[in-house]
DRENZAMI-698617 format. One record per residue (C-alpha): x, y, z. Coordinates in pm, whole numbers, padded with zeros to 5 digits, always signed. Each point is the difference from the previous one (the first is absolute). Layout:
% residues N
XYZ;...
END
This chain:
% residues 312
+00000+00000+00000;+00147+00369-00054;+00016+00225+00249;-00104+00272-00040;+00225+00164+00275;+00318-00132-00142;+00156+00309-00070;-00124+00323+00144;+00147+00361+00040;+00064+00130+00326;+00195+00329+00094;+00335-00171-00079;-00136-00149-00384;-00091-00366-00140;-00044-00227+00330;-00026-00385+00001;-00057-00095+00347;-00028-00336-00082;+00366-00018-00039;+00045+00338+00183;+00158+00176-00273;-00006+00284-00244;+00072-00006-00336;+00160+00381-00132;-00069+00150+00302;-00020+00371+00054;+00151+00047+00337;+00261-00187+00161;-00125-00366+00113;+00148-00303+00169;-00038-00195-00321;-00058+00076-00330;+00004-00185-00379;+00101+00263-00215;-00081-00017-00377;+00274+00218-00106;+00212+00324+00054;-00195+00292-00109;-00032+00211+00288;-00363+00026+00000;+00003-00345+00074;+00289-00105+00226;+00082+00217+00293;+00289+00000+00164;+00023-00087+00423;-00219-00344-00029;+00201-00288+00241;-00051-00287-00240;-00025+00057-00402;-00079-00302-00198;+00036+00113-00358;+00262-00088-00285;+00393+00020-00023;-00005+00258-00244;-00294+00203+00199;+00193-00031+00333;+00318+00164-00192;-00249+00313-00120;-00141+00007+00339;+00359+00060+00161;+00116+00223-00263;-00305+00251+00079;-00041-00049+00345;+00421-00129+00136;-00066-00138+00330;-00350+00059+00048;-00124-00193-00265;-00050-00275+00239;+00101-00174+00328;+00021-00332-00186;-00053-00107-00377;-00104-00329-00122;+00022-00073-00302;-00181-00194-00230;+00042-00142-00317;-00319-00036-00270;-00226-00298+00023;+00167-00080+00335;-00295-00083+00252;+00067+00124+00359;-00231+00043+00338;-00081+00320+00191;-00220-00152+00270;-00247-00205-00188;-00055+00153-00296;+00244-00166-00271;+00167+00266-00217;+00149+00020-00339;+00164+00272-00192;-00100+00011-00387;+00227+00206-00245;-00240+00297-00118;+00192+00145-00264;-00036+00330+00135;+00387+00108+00120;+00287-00212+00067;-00083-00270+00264;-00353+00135+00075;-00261-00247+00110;-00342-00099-00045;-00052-00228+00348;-00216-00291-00006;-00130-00101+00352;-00176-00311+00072;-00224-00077+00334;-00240-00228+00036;+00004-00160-00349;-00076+00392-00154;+00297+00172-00175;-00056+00395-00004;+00248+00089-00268;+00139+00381+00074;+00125+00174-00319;+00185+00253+00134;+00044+00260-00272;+00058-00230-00317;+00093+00056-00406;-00073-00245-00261;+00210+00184-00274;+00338-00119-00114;+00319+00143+00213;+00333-00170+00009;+00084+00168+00278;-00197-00171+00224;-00187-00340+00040;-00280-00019-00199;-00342-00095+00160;-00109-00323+00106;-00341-00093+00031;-00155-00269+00269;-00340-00077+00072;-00182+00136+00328;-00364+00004+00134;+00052+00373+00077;+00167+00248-00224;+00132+00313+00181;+00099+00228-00231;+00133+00349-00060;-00273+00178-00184;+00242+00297-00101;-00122+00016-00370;-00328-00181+00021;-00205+00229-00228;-00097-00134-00327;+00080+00305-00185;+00387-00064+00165;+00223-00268-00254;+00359+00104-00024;+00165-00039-00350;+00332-00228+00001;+00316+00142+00134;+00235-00041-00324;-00300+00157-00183;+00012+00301+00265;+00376+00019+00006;+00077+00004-00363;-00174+00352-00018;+00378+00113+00135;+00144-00072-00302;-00173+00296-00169;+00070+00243+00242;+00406+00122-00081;+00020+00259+00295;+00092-00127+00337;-00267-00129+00200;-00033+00041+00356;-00198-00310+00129;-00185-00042+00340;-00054-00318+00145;+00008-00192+00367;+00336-00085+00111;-00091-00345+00038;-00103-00239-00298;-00128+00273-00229;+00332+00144-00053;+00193-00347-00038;-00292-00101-00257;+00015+00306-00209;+00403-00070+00006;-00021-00357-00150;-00282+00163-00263;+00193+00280-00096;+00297-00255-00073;-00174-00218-00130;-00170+00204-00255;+00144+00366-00035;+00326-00120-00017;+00119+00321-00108;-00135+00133+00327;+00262+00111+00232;-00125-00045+00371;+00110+00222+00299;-00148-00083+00343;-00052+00163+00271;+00208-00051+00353;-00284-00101+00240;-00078-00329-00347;+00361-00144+00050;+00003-00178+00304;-00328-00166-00133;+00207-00094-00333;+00267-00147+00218;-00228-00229+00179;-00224-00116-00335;+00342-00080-00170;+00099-00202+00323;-00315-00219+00011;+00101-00078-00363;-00223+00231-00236;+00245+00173-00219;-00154+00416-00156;+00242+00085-00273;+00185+00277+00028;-00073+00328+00169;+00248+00264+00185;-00076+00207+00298;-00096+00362-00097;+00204+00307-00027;-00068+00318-00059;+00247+00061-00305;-00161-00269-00199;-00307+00139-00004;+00097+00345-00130;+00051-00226-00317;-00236-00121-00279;+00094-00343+00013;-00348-00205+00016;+00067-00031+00351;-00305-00169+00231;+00047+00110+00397;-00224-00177+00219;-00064+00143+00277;-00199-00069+00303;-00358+00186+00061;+00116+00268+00283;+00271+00081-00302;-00223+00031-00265;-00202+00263+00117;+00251+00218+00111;+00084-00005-00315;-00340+00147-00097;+00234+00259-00196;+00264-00206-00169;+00097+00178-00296;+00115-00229-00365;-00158-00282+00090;-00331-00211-00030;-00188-00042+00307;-00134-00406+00033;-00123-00186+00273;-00063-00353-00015;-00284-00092+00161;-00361-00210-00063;-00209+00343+00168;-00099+00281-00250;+00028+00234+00237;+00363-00092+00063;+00070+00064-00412;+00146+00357-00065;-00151+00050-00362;-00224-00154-00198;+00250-00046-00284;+00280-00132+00128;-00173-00273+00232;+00202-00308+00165;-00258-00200+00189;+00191-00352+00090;-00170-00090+00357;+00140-00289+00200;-00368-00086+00135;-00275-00164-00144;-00280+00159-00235;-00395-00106+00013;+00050-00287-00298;+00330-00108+00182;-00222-00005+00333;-00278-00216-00158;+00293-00257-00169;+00144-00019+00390;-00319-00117+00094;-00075-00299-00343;+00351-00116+00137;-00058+00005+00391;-00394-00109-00049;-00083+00114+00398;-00345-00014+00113;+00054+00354+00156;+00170+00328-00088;+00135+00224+00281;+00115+00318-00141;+00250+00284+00169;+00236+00263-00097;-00278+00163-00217;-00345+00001-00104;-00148-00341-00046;-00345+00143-00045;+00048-00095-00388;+00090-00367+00051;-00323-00022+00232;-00217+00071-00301;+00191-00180-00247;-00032-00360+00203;-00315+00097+00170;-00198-00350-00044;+00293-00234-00051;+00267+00118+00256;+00010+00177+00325;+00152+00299+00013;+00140+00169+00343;+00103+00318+00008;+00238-00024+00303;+00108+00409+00001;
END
């Protein structure tokens, strides 16, 4: 039977008290399953983390010492206990080592996604899917009228553009993905990055998945018409609101994140509605849970073959 009090929020996030854990917790917590590294989902100060390698190695690089008291780590499809609730991290596809995480009590598996991508990246491990009675899942870009295009098709547009390009994009995964794309296929591209994205290169290329070349930024480069791409982190980009002889870009799936409407660049690393509805042929739960957005659409779409929750 599924509970229906599995999972609920309380003032520190997503609770299971049936193992007495949280899973991406907001606030420090005695034990928490972390998905992956993005800050708004793993906090620093929790006393046990049980996450990935590669996500325990973000974790420390953002937070040093206060990432956590203790980390154990966890390889994919490697089935471990927190109290009684059997748990089971699932690659997601999203970021390097982030986690969808299967848990399994009472002969029910409530499969959390986690924030997940079902596009192509080499730079990370692509998605697996497994099949659950309850599918928990991110509901980011669950509006039909939301379906990314592919992210070669997106970043081939930088071959037409000659100037240099200053491009936004998070510090983590975006940036390492638009690396390997810009590569891959702008070879003529060359790619500056900012300071605060090369301690993240360092630990992708240690965990084994190798960008192509890039440089760290300077200033004198720049001053020259080269084709150079500098990717810089968000807080960079818009103080650079200003930035003379160059094109503005930022790579994002949100419109409102886009800085023209003709020079667009909209390669998300989350899931659109038709990617959503595949997750769920795939999965085949007999209830949908939805967070980190509006699952309001989803209710309407299944309404009369699944159930739909709208947890927050």
């Amino acid at each position: 039977m599924i509970l229906a009090d599995f999972i609920v929020f309380n003032d520190n996030g997503l609770y299971c008290h049936y193992g007495d854990f949280y899973l991406d917790p907001k606030l420090p917590v005695n034990k928490a399953v972390i998905s992956h590294a993005h800050g708004d989902h793993a906090v620093g100060g929790n006393t046990n983390v049980y996450c990935t390698a590669a996500t325990a190695a973000f974790m420390a690089l953002r937070n040093g010492k206060t990432a956590a008291k203790e980390f154990h780590l966890k390889e994919f499809n490697d089935s471990f206990l927190i109290g009684d609730v059997l748990i089971t991290l699932i690659s997601a596809g999203h970021i390097l080592g982030s986690a969808q995480v299967l848990m399994e009590f009472k002969g029910v598996k409530y499969l959390y996604t986690g924030d997940y991508k079902v596009q192509p990246d080499d730079t990370c491990e692509p998605i697996e899917w497994v099949k659950a009675d309850v599918l928990i899942t991110e509901s980011t870009f669950a509006h039909p009228g939301t379906q990314h295009p592919g992210a070669v098709e997106e970043i081939k547009k930088l071959n037409n553009i000659k100037t240099n390009i200053l491009l936004g994009a998070y510090a983590l995964g975006k940036s390492q993905r638009l690396i390997n794309l810009i590569n891959t296929w702008c070879p003529q591209k060359k790619i500056l990055v900012h300071h605060k994205i090369m301690p993240v290169n360092l630990i992708y290329e240690k965990f084994g998945f190798h960008l192509g070349q890039y440089q760290m930024y300077g200033r004198k480069l720049m001053k020259q018409q080269n084709e150079y791409v500098y990717i810089v982190p968000p807080f960079t980009f818009d103080s650079y609101f200003k930035a003379t002889g160059v094109k503005r870009l930022f790579a994002s799936g949100w419109k409102n994140l886009q800085t023209n409407a003709q020079d667009t660049l909209f390669i998300s690393d989350h899931v659109d509605w038709n990617d959503i509805l595949n997750c769920v042929k795939f999965v085949e739960p007999t209830q949908i849970w939805t967070l980190h957005g509006d699952g309001a659409h989803l209710k309407r779409y299944f309404e009369g073959s699944i159930e739909v929750k709208l947890l927050k």
